[in-house]
N, C-alpha and C positions, 0 to 999 in steps of 0.2 A: 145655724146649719152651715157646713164647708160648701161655699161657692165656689163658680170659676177658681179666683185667684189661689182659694186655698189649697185644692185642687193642684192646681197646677203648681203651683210650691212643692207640693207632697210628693208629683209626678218627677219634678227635676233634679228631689232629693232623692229619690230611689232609681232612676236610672240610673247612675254612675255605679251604684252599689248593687246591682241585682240584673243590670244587663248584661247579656254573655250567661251569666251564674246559671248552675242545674240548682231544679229544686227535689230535695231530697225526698220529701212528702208534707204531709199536713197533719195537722191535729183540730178536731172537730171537736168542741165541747158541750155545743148543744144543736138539738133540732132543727132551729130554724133563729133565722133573723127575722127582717121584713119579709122575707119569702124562706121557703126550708134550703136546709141546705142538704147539699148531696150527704149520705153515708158514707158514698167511695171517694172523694175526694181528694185522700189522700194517696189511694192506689191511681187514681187519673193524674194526679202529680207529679206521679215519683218519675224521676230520669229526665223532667221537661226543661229544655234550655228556654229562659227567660229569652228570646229573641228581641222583644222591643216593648218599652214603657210606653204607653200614650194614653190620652185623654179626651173625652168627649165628652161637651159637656160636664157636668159634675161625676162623670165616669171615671175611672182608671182602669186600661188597660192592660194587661202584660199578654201579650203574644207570645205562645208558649210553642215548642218546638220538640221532637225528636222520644216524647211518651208513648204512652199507648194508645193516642190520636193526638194529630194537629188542632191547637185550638186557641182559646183564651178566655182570659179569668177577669169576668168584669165585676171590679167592686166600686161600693156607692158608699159613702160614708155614712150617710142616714143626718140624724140631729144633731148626734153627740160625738161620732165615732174617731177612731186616729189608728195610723199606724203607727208603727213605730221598731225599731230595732232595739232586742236586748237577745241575752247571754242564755245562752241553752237550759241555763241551772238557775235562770231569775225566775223566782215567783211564780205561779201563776193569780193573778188575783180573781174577784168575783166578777167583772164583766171582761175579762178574754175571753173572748169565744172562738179566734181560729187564730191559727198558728201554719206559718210559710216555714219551712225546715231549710236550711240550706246549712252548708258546710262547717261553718264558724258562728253561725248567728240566726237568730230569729226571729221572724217579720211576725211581729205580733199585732192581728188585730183587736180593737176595744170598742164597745159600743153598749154604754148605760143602757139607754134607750132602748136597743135591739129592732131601729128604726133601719139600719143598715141591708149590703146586700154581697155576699160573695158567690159569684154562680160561672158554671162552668160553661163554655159555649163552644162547640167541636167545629172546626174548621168551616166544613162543609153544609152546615144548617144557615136556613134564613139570618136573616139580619135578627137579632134578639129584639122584640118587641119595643122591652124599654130604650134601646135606640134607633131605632126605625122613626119615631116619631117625633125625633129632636129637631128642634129648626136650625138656621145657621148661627154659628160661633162668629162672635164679637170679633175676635181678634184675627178673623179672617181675610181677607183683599175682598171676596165679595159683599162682606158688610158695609155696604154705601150708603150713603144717602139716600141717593137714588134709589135703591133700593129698599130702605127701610118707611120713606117715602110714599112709596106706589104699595110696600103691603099694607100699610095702614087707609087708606083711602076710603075703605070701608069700616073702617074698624072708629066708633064712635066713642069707646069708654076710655076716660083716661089715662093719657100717656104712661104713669107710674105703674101700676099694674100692671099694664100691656107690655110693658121693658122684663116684666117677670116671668110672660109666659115662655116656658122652654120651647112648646111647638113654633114660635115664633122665633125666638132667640135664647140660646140657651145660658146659665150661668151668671144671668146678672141679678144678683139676689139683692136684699131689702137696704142694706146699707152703700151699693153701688150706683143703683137706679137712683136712690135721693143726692149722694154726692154727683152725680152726674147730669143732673138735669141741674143743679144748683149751681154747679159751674157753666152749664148752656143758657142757664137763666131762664127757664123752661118750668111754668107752675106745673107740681105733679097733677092738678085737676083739670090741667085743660085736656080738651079730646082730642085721642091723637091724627083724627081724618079734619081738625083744625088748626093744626102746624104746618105751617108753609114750609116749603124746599129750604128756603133760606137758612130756617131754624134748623131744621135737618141737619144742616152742613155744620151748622155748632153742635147739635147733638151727640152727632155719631164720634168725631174725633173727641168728645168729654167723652161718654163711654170708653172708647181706646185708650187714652189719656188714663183714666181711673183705673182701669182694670191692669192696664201696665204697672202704675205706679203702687196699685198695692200688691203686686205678683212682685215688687224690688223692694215694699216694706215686711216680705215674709206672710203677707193676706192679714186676716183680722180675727185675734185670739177674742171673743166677745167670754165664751165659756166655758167648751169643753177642748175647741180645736188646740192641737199641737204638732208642731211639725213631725217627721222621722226622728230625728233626734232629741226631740223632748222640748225645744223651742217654741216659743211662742212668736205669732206675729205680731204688728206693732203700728199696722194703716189707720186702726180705731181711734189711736194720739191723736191724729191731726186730722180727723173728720170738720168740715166746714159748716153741716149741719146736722147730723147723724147724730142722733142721742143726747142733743144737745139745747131742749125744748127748753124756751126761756130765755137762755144766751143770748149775750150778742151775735148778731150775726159780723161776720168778721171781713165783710163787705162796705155794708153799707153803716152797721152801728145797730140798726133794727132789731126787733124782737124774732128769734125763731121759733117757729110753730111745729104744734103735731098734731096730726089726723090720724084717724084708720080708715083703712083703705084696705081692701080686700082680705079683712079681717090684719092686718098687716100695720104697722107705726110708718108713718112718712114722716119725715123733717124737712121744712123749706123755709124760705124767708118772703114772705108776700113784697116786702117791697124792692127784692130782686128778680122774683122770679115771676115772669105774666103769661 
């Protein structure tokens, strides 16, 4: 599944090319994804200036402007899903199922799975549920120690999971939580209300640290993910222990390991990480 970083890759390549831009309309090919989609969509569309790209959590925003309401289009990639830019006269294949119209080009969405999410949300309504509930973004100033610290205090079940939950922190999915506690040194089974401040303070900047460095390796093409442009990312090369059960560890020489863990594959090295 596109996490943070991939995310946010996808986000950085479609601002430049779609901000400012009207969108001419859409094209709707089926019912629903993870949720239905609108009928009118296309008519909600038409005339909307893309005003501003952004991201929450594993969201995409585009802040839409000057239609026949103020509003924005939040889409979720889902398992499998991508955007991506082609040519008004390419193909349509068996899993496009929505289509961004613009001028010259079009923002095609795809999603195998049809785990995904493209839904309209008017200016003036509530927070949309599925964001209302997000906890704080990683790569934010108030992600501290200190603070990731004190929300844990109560919180008794293992560190690795608990890095997953979005109402807690949003975006850090299965292969960032293990690289990152692997470089904190951090076993994914200890509880996280038994990690001292100390640890904390290696934790969070590996978190930061990771999440940066695979937002500048293009995020991590495992399956289906592809950038805007048909690219793939490249952070899964040089995983430390990610999918790598067996291996040396490239630490210490050790053997690395793999658990499940909330239904979920972890990798670590016991005799680095306690």
């Amino acid at each position: 599944m596109p996490e943070l970083p991939e995310v946010e890759v996808c986000r950085r390549g479609l601002q430049p090319e779609v901000e400012g831009q009207t969108i001419l309309g859409a094209t709707v090919r089926v019912p629903r994804l993870r949720l239905p989609l609108s009928a009118t969509l296309g008519e909600t569309l038409a005339g909307q200036r893309v005003a501003a790209v952004r991201r929450r959590g594993k969201y995409l925003l585009l802040d839409c402007r000057g239609g026949v309401e103020d509003g924005c289009l939040i889409i979720h990639l889902g398992m499998s899903g991508n955007l991506r830019f082609v040519a008004p006269e390419a193909p349509v294949g068996k899993h496009d199922h929505v289509d961004l119209l613009f001028a010259r080009r079009v923002l095609r969405f795809s999603d195998p799975r049809r785990f995904g999410l493209v839904l309209w949300q008017a200016a003036d309504a509530p927070a949309h549920p599925l964001l209302a509930v997000l906890g704080l973004e990683p790569l934010d100033d108030e992600f501290t120690a200190e603070w990731l610290w004190a929300a844990t205090r109560r919180r008794a079940a293992p560190i690795k999971p608990l890095l997953m939950d979005s109402h807690l922190v949003v975006g850090i999915g299965n292969i960032y939580a293990s690289e990152s506690l692997f470089r904190a040194g951090i076993s994914p089974l200890r509880a996280a209300n038994r990690i001292s401040g100390e640890r904390y303070e290696r934790l969070v900047p590996a978190i930061r640290q990771t999440l940066s460095d695979a937002i500048a390796a293009g995020g991590s093409s495992i399956r289906d993910y592809v950038h805007s442009d048909g690219g793939a990312g490249c952070f899964q090369v040089d995983c430390a222990v990610y999918d790598r059960a067996g291996a040396p560890c490239r630490r210490c020489g050790g053997s690395v390991r793999q658990i499940r863990q909330a239904g979920r594959s972890t990798y670590y090295c016991a005799s680095c990480q306690h």
